[in-house]
C-alpha positions as CSV (number, residue, x, y, z in Angstrom):
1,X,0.0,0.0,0.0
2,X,1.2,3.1,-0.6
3,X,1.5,6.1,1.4
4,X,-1.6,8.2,-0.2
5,X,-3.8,5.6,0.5
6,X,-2.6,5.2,4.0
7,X,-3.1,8.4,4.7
8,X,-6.4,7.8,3.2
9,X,-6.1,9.5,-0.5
10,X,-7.0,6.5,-2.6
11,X,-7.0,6.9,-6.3
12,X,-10.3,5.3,-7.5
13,X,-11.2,3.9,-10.6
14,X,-14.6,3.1,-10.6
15,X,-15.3,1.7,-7.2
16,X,-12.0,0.1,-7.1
17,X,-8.8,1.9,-5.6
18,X,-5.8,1.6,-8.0
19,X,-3.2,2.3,-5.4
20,X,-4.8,-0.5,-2.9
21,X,-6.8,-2.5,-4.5
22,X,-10.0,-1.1,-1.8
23,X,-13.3,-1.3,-3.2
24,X,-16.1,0.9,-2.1
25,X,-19.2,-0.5,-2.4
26,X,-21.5,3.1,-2.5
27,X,-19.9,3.4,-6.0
28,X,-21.0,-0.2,-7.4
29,X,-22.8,0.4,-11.0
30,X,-26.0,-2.2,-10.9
31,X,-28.4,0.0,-13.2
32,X,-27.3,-2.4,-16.1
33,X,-27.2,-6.0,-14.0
34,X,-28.9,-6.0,-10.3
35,X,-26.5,-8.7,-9.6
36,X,-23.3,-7.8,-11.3
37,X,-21.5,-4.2,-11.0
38,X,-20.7,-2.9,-14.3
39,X,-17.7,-1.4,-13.2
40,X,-15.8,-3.4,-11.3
41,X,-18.2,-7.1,-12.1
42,X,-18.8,-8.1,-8.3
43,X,-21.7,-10.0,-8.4
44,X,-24.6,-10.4,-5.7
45,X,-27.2,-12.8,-5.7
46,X,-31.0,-12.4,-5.4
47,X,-31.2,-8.8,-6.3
48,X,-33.9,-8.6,-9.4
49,X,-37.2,-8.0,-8.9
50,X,-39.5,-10.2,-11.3
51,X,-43.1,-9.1,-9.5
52,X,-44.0,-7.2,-12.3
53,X,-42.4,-9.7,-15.2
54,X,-41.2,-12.8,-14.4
55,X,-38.7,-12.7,-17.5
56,X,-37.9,-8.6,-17.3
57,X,-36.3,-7.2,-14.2
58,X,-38.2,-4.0,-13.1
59,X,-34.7,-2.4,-11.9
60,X,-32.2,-3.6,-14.9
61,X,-34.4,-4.7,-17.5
62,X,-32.5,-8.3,-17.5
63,X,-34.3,-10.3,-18.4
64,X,-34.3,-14.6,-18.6
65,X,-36.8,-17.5,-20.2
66,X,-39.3,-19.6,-19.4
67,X,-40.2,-18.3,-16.1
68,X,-43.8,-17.1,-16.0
69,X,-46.8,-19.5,-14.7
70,X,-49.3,-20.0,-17.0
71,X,-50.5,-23.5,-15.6
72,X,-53.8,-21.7,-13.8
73,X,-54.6,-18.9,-16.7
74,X,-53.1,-19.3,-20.3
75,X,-53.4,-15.1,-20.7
76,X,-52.3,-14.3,-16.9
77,X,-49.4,-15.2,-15.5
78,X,-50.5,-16.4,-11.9
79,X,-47.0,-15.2,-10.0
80,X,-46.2,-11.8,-11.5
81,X,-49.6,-11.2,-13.1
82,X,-48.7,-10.5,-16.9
83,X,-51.1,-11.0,-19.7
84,X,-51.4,-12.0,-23.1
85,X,-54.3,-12.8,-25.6
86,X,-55.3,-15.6,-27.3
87,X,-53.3,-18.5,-25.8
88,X,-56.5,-20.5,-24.5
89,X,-57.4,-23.5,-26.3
90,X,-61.5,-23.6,-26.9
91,X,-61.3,-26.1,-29.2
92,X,-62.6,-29.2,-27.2
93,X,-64.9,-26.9,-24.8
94,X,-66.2,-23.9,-25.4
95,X,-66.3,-22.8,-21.7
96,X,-63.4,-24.3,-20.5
97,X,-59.6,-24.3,-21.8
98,X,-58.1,-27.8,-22.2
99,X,-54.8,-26.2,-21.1
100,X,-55.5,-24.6,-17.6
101,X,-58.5,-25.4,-17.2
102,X,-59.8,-21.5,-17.0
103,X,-64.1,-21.3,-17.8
104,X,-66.3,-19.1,-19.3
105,X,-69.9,-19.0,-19.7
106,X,-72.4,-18.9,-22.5
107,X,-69.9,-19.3,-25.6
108,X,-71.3,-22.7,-26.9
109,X,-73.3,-22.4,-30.0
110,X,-76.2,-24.5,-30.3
111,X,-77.7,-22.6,-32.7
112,X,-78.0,-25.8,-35.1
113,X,-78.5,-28.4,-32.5
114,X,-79.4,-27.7,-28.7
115,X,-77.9,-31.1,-28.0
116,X,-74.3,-30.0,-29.7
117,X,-72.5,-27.7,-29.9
118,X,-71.3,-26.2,-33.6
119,X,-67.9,-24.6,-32.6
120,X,-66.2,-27.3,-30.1
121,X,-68.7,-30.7,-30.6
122,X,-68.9,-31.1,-26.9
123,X,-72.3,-32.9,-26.2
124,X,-74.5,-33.3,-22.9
125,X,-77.5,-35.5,-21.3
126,X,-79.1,-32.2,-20.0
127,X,-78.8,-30.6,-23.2
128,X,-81.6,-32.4,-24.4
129,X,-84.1,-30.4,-22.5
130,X,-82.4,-27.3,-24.3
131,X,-84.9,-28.5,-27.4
132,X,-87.9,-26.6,-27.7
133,X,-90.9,-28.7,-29.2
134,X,-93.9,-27.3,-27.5
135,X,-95.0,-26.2,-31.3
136,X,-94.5,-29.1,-32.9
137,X,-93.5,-32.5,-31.0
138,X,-91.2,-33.4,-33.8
139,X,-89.2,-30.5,-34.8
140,X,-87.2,-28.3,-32.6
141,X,-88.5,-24.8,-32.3
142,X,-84.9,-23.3,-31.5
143,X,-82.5,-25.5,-33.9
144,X,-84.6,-27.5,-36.3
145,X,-83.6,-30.5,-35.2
146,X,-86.1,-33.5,-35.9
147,X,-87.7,-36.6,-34.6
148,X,-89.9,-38.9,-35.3
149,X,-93.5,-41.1,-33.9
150,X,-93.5,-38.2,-31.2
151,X,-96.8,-36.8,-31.6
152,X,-99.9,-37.8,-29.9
153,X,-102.9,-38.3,-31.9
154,X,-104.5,-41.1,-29.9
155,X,-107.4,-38.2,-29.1
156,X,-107.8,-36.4,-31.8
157,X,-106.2,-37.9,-35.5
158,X,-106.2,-34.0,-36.7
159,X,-104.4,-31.9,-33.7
160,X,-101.4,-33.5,-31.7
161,X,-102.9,-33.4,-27.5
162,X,-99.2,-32.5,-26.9
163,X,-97.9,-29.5,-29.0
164,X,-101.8,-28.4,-31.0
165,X,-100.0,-29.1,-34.3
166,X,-102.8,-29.9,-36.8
167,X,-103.1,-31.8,-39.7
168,X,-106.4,-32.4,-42.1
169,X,-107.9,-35.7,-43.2
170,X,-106.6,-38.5,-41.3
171,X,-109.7,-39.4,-39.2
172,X,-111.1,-43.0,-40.1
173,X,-114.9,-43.2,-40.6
174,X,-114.8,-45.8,-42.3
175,X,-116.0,-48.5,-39.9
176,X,-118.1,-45.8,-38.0
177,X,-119.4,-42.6,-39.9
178,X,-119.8,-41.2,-36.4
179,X,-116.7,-42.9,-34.4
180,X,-113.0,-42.3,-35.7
181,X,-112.0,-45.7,-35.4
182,X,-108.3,-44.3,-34.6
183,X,-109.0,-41.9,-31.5
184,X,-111.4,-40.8,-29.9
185,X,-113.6,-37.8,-32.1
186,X,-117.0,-38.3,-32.6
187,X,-119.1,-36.9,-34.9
188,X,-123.1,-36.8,-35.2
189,X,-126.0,-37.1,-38.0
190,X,-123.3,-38.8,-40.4
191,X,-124.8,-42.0,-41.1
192,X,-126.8,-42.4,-44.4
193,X,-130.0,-44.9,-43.5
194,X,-132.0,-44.1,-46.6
195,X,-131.5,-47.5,-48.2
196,X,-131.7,-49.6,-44.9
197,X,-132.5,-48.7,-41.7
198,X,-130.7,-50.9,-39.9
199,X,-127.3,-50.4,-42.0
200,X,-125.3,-47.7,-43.0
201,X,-124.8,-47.7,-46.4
202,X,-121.9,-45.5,-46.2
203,X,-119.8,-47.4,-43.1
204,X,-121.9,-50.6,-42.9
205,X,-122.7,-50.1,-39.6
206,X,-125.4,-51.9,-38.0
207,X,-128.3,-50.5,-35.7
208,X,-131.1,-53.2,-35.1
209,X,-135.4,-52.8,-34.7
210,X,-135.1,-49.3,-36.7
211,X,-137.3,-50.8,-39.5
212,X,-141.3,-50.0,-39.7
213,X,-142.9,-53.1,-40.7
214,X,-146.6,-51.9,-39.0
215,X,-148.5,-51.3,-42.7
216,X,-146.9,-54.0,-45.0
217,X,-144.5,-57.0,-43.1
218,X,-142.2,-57.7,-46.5
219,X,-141.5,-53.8,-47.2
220,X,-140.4,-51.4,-44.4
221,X,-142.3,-47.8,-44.8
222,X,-139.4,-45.8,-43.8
223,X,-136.8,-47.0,-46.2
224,X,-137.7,-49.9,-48.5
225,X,-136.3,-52.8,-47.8
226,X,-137.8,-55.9,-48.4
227,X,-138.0,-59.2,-45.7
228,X,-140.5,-61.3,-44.3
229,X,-141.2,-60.6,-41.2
230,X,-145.1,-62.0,-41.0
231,X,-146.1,-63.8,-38.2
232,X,-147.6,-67.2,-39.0
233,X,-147.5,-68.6,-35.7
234,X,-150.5,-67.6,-34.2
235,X,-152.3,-68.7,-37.6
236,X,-150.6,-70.1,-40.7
237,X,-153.1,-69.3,-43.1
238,X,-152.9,-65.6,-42.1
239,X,-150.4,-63.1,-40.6
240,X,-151.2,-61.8,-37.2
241,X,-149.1,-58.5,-37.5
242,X,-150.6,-57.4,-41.4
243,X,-153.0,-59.6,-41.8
244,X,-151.9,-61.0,-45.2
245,X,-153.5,-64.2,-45.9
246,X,-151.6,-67.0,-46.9
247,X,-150.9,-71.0,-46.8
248,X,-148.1,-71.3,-44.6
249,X,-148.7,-74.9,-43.0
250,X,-145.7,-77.8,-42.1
251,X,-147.3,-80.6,-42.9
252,X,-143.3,-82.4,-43.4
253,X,-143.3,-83.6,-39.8
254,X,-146.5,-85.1,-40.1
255,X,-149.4,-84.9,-42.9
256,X,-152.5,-84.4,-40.5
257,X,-151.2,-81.9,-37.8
258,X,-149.8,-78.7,-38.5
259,X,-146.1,-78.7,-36.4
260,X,-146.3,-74.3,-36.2
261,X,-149.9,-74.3,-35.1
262,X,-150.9,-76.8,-34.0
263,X,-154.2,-77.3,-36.7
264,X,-155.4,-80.9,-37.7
265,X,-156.9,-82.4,-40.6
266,X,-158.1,-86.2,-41.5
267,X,-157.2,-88.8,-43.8
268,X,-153.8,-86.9,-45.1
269,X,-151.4,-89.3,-44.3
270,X,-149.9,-92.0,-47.6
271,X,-148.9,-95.0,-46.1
272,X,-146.3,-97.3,-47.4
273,X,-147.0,-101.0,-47.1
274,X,-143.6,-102.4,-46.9
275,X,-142.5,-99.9,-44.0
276,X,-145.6,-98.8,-42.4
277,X,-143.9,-95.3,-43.6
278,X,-145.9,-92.5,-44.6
279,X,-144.5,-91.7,-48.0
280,X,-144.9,-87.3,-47.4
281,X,-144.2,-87.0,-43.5
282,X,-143.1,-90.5,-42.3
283,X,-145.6,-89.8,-39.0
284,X,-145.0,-93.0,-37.1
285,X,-142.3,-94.9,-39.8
286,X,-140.2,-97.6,-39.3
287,X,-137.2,-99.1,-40.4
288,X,-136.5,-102.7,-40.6
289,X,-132.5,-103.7,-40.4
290,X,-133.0,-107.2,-42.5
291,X,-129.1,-108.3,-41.0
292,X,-131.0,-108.4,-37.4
293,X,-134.1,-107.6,-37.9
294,X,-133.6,-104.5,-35.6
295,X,-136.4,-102.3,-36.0
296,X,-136.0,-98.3,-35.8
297,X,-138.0,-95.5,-36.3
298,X,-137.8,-92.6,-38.5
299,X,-138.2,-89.2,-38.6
300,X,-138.8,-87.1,-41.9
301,X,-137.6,-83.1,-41.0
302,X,-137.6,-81.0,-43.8
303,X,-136.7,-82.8,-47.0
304,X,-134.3,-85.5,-45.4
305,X,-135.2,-88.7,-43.8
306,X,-133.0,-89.7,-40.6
307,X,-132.9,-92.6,-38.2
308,X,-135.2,-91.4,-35.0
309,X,-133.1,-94.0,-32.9
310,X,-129.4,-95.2,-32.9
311,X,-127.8,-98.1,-34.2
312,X,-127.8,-101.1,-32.7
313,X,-126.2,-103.5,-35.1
314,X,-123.7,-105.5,-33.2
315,X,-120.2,-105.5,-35.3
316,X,-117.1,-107.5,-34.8
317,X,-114.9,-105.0,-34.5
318,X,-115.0,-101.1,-33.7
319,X,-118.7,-101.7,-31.5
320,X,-118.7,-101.3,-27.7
321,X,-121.7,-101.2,-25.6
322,X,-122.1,-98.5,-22.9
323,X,-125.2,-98.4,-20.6
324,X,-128.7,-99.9,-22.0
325,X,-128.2,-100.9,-25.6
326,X,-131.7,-101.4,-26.5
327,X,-131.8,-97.9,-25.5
328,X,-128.8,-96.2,-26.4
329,X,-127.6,-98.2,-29.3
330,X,-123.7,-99.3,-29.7
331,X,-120.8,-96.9,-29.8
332,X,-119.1,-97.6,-33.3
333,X,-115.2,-96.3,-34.7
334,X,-115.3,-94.2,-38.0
335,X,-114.9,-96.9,-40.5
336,X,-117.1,-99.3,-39.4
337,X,-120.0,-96.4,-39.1
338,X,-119.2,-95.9,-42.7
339,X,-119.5,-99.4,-44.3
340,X,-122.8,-100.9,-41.5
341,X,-125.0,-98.7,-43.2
342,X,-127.9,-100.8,-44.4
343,X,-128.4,-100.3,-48.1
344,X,-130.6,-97.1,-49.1
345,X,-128.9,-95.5,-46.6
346,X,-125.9,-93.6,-45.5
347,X,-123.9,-91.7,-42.3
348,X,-125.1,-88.0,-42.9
349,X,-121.9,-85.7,-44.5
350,X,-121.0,-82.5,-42.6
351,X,-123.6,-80.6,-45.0
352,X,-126.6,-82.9,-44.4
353,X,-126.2,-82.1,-40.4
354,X,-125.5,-78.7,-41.5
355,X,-129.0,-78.5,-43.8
356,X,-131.1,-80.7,-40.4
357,X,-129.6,-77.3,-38.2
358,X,-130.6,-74.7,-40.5
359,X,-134.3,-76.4,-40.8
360,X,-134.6,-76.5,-37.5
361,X,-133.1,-72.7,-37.2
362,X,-133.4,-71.6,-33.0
363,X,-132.2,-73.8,-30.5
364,X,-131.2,-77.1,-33.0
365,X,-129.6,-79.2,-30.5
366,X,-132.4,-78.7,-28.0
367,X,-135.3,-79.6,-30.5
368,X,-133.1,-82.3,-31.2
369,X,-132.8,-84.1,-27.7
370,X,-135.4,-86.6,-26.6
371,X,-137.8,-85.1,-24.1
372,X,-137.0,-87.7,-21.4
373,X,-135.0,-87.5,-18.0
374,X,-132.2,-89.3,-19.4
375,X,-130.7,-85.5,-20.1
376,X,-129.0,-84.3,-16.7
377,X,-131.2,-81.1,-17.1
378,X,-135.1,-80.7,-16.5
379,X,-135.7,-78.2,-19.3
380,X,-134.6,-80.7,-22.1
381,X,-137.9,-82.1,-21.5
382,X,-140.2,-79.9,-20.1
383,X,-140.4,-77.9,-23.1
384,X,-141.9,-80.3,-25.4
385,X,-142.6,-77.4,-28.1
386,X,-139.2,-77.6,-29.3
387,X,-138.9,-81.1,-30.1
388,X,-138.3,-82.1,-34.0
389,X,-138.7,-85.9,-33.4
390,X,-134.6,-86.5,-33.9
391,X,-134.7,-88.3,-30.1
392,X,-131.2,-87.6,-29.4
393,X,-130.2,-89.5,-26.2
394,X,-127.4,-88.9,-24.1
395,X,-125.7,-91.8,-25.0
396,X,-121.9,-90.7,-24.3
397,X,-119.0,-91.9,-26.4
398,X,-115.8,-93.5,-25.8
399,X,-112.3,-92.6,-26.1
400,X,-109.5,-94.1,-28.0
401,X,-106.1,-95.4,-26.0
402,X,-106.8,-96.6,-23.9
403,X,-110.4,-96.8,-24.4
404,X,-113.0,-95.4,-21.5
405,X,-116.1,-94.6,-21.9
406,X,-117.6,-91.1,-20.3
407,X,-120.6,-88.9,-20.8
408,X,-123.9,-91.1,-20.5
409,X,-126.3,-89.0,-19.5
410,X,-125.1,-85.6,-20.7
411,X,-123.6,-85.9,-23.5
412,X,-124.7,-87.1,-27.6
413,X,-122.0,-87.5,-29.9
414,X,-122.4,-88.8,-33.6
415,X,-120.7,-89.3,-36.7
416,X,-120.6,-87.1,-39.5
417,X,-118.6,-87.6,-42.8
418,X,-115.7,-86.2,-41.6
419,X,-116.2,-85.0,-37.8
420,X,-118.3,-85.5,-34.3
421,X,-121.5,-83.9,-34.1
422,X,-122.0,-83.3,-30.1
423,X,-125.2,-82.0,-28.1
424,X,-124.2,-81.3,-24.5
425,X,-127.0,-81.9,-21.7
426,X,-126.4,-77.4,-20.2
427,X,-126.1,-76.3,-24.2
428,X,-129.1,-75.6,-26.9
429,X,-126.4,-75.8,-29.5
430,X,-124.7,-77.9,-31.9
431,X,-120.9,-78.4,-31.9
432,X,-118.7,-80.4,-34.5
433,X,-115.3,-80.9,-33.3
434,X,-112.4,-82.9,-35.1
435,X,-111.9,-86.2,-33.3
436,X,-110.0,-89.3,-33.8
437,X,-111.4,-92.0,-35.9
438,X,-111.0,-94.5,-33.9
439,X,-113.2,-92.9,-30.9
440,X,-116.6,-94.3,-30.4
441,X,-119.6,-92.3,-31.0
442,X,-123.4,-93.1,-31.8
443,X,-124.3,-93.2,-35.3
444,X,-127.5,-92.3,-37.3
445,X,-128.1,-92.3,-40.4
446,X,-130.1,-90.6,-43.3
447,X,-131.7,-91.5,-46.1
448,X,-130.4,-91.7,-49.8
């Protein structure tokens, strides 16, 4: 050291003595580098200040890379608070960056769907009650968007009971001029009855007792149409509702008493010598089975002949006996029903039984039965006005593998050409069902 700068007259450079080497440190330069003296390059540490820019120091203007936190806010640095514009990524969301995360509202655009959005694509459940289809159930009021089989027409075919959106002519009248058979509109004073009064002629309905009958009983007053509708049962030879006078006598169930009303005449009745049979109503005719001189009765209804009893030829094979055969005849299979038919004779096809029910019109399998107590029921033969001189008897049948036998006393079954013909002891009807061949049923035949 020399003597000036002991005596304290250093010769400075800067902050830096050149005689000594002493440094001053109230003569340091840091405007240029906070940490680094730009005269005599003594560095310090920690000396920037990076709150307002964490790359620019706000006493130098050093600055350094990489530094600010965008993590939290792409356009806001979250530690020194600096901005910049357009660095959020929309593209997936709308309303919320898929880089930090930051949201916003109300930027979707569901202008063209209110289930998607146009701009990012992002869909959600809720959205779907976005859509507006309180005008019309299937389109959108807001977006356009469509659907289908929304609409509710089940009350009215012409206006939707959800959204009043009308359309014209889709009401079906055409099973009911006054009933939309596809919801629930009526309508009155449509039907056309001019041509019948009891049937639309436009929808076909039907609409019974609306004919007049009271002047002429074959033409109604009110609309035309003609039908019989006399009354002969009071009096055949003349109506008891017009008073038309006319022959209208059944004389086919026996030639000398009248089987509507009951009148009688004499000496009517052509009887056949070789059968005792009356050759036009077969009153009290018989039948004489040559094979065992088994002798039946027969009945003439309508225009056809038929056995009044059952058979009771006794077969080989296919023949069982069930109950009193005298009375009830044998039960027979199929076949042999087919070929013991005695000759002028034959088992009745399914149209002959058909033609006996339509003769006998009301009721055919009660004014078929026998009016006896064999029937279970008391009315089968307390009302002896419906009896057509068949005799049915409750006979039962039998059934095949193994073979029983059931239904004596309330039941008839009988062969027809191709099914069973059944009266049932509760029922005034007459069923044909599709049996087995080889079940065992009574048999009665008609003539040829």
């Amino acid at each position: 050291m020399n003597l000036k700068c002991t005596l304290g007259f250093h010769t400075w450079d800067g902050c830096t003595c050149t005689g000594c080497g002493k440094v001053r440190d109230e003569q340091h330069e840091w405007s240029k580098d906070c940490e680094k003296c730009s005269k005599c390059g003594k560095t310090r540490e920690n000396q920037h200040k990076w709150l307002k820019d964490c790359e620019k120091c706000s006493i130098c203007g050093n600055t350094r890379e990489n530094k600010h936190d965008w993590s939290k806010d792409c356009e806001k640095c979250s530690k020194c608070g600096k901005t910049r514009v357009n660095q959020h990524d929309w593209s997936k969301d709308c309303e919320k960056c898929s880089i930090c995360g930051k949201t916003r509202e109300n930027q979707h655009d569901c202008s063209n769907d209110c289930e998607k959005c146009s701009i990012c694509g992002k869909t959600w459940w809720q959205w779907v009650y976005n859509h507006d289809y309180s005008t019309d159930c299937e389109k959108c009021s807001k977006c356009g968007k469509t659907r289908e089989s929304e609409h509710n027409w089940s009350k009215d075919c012409e206006k939707c009971s959800k959204c009043d959106k009308a359309r014209e002519n889709k009401h079906d009248w055409s099973k009911d001029c006054e009933n939309c058979s596809e919801c629930d509109v009526t309508r009155e004073n449509q039907h056309e009855w001019s041509q019948d009064c009891e049937k639309c002629s436009i929808c076909g309905k039907t609409f019974k007792n609306q004919h007049s009958w009271v002047d002429n009983c074959e033409r109604c007053s009110k609309c035309g149409v003609v039908e019989d509708h006399h009354d002969w049962s009071k009096d055949c030879e003349k109506c008891s509702k017009c008073g038309k006078v006319e022959d209208h006598h059944d004389w086919s169930n026996d030639c000398e008493k009248c089987s509507q009303c009951g009148t009688t005449r004499e000496n009517q009745h052509e009887w056949s010598i070789d059968s005792d049979n009356c050759s036009k109503c077969i009153k009290t005719g018989y039948f004489i089975d040559t094979r065992d001189m088994n002798k039946y009765k027969v009945i003439k209804i309508g225009n056809q002949t038929w056995f009044a009893e059952n058979l009771r030829y006794k077969a080989n094979t296919g023949c069982w006996s069930y109950g009193n055969v005298e009375k009830y005849g044998y039960l027979y299979d199929f076949e042999s029903a087919k070929k013991l038919a005695p000759k002028g004779w034959h088992l009745p096809s399914d149209e002959e039984w058909s033609t006996l029910c339509r003769y006998l019109r009301e009721d055919p399998g009660l004014k078929m039965k026998a009016k006896t107590t064999d029937w279970l029921h008391s009315w089968v033969h307390e009302d002896t006005t419906k009896d057509s001189g068949f005799n049915a008897l409750p006979a039962g049948f039998c059934i095949y593998d193994p073979y029983r036998c059931m239904g004596l006393g309330n039941t008839a079954s009988f062969w027809s050409g191709s099914k069973q013909v059944e009266l049932k002891y509760n029922k005034d009807e007459v069923y044909n069902n599709r049996m087995s061949k080889n079940n065992g049923f009574s048999v009665r035949y008609i003539k040829d």
